[in-house]
C-alpha positions, 0 to 999 in steps of 0.5 A: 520449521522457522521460530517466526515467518513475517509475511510482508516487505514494508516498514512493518515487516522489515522492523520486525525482522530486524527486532526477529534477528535481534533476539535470535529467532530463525526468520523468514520475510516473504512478501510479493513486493519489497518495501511495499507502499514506502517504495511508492512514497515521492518524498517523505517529511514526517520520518523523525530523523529526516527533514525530507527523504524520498521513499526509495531512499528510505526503503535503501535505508531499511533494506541496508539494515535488515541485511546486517541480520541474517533473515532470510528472504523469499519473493512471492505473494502469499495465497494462504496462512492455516495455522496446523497441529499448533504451528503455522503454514505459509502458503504461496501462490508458487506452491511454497510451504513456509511452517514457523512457531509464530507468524507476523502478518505485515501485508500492508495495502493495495490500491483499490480499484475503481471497477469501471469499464476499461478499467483492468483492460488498459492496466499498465497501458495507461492506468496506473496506481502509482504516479511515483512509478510511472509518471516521468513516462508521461512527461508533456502528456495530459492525464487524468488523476482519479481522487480527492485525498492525500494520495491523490493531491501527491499523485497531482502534485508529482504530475504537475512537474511533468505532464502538460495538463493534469485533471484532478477527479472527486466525486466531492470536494478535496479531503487532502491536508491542506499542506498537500492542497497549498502545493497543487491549488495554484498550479496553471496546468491543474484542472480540478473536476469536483463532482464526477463520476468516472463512467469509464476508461477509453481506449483499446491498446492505449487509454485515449480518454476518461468519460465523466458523468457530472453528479448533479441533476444533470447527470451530463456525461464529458469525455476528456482526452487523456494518455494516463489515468492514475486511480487514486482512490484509497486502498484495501488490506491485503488479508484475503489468505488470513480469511477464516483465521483471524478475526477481521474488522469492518473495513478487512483490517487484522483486528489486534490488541495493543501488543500486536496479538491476533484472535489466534496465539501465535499470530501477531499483525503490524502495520496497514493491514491490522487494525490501528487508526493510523496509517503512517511509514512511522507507526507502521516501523513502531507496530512491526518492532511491537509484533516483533516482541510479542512474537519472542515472548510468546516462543519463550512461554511455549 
């Protein structure tokens, strides 16, 4: 029996579990992917302490800290939290059972997908979520960025420095920061696609192309030559095992209170997966110390 479980590996759960071992509660960090969307972040400029950090290197950072506690850890995707005779049971797909007093729910995001045809068939052929992973595999190759926000102008920003031509696909015009547009806008080797559909995937063992249907009346279908796709349009809160316990919002989100607590005591959520309006590295550290605090209070008056 742990005093608290974080599931989570991002900047949500690894504060928590920093704070957790602060205030000697016996803690575990199960997760399915440590860092979580930091460890995807090409270059990081609005981290207070660091001009310019790469994701990576931020993560090393926090990684190097929780390990001065002793937390312990466990790999594996999460499939279920049930809350059982006043305590709680953490679930993992490997048929795991983790039972704590407290639980701090940090699971972040994931990409969404776009759901066209070829889509999941050609996933890591190809299509990929994450430019900061697997763009240098597609250097002097042309691809194909799908999206017209941050995620997706960083994407292209990382692209341009690689690939020999980057098409850059909205259903509408760019929604991006315009420090993030200034760097891509100029770029020779960026074509900007404003208004079109994705129609669906080529290819059979590798992406060969992207067929387009323009919005307009037209509804004209293109199909563009590329090796890579890289989706980039959003993401969805990881909260499929919370599902029938905690209270969701519109959008999937942890629904939570100013101190991190849930609908049900005992459950704290921290970071992109809870309700907060503001999805940033930084707010996500400061919502994982706060869970983290509620969390040893609510163990204290137990």
């Amino acid at each position: 029996m742990y005093d608290l479980v974080i599931i989570g590996m991002g900047p949500a759960g690894l504060t928590a579990a920093v704070y957790a071992a602060r205030k000697k509660l016996s803690t575990l960090l199960v997760g399915k992917q440590y860092g979580g969307q930091m460890a995807w972040a090409s270059g990081v400029e609005n981290y207070i302490g660091f001009q310019y950090i790469t994701g990576p290197e931020l993560l090393s950072k926090f990684e190097d800290h929780v390990k001065q506690y002793p937390v312990e850890r466990v790999e594996a995707e999460v499939v279920k939290l049930t809350r059982e005779n006043g305590h709680f049971i953490t679930r993992t797909a490997g048929g795991e059972e983790f039972h704590s007093r407290a639980v701090i729910v940090a699971s972040g995001k994931a990409p969404r997908r776009l759901n066209a045809p070829g889509e999941r068939e050609l996933t890591g052929r190809g299509v990929s979520y994450c430019a900061v992973c697997d763009a240098p595999l597609f250097a002097g190759m042309d691809v194909a960025v799908v999206g017209g926000g941050n995620s997706a102008l960083t994407a292209a920003y990382d692209l341009i420095k690689i690939a020999k031509q980057v098409y850059v696909v909205s259903l509408a015009e760019w929604t991006a920061d315009p420090i993030i547009v200034d760097k891509v806008k100029d770029a020779p080797n960026l074509t900007k696609l404003v208004g079109y559909e994705t129609v669906r995937i080529e290819g059979n063992e590798r992406v060969t192309g992207i067929t387009l249907r323009s919005l307009d009346g037209r509804k004209e279908e293109k199909k563009i030559p590329v090796q890579g796709v890289f989706i980039e349009i959003g993401t969805v809160p990881s909260t499929h095992f919370v599902e029938g316990l905690l209270e969701l919002n519109e959008k999937g989100e942890i629904k939570v209170d100013c101190d991190c607590s849930t609908s049900v005591p005992g459950a704290f959520a921290a970071g992109d997966v809870s309700s907060i309006p503001e999805k940033q590295i930084i707010v996500a550290a400061g919502e994982g110390a706060k869970a983290a605090l509620g969390a040893y209070r609510y163990l204290l008056n137990q």
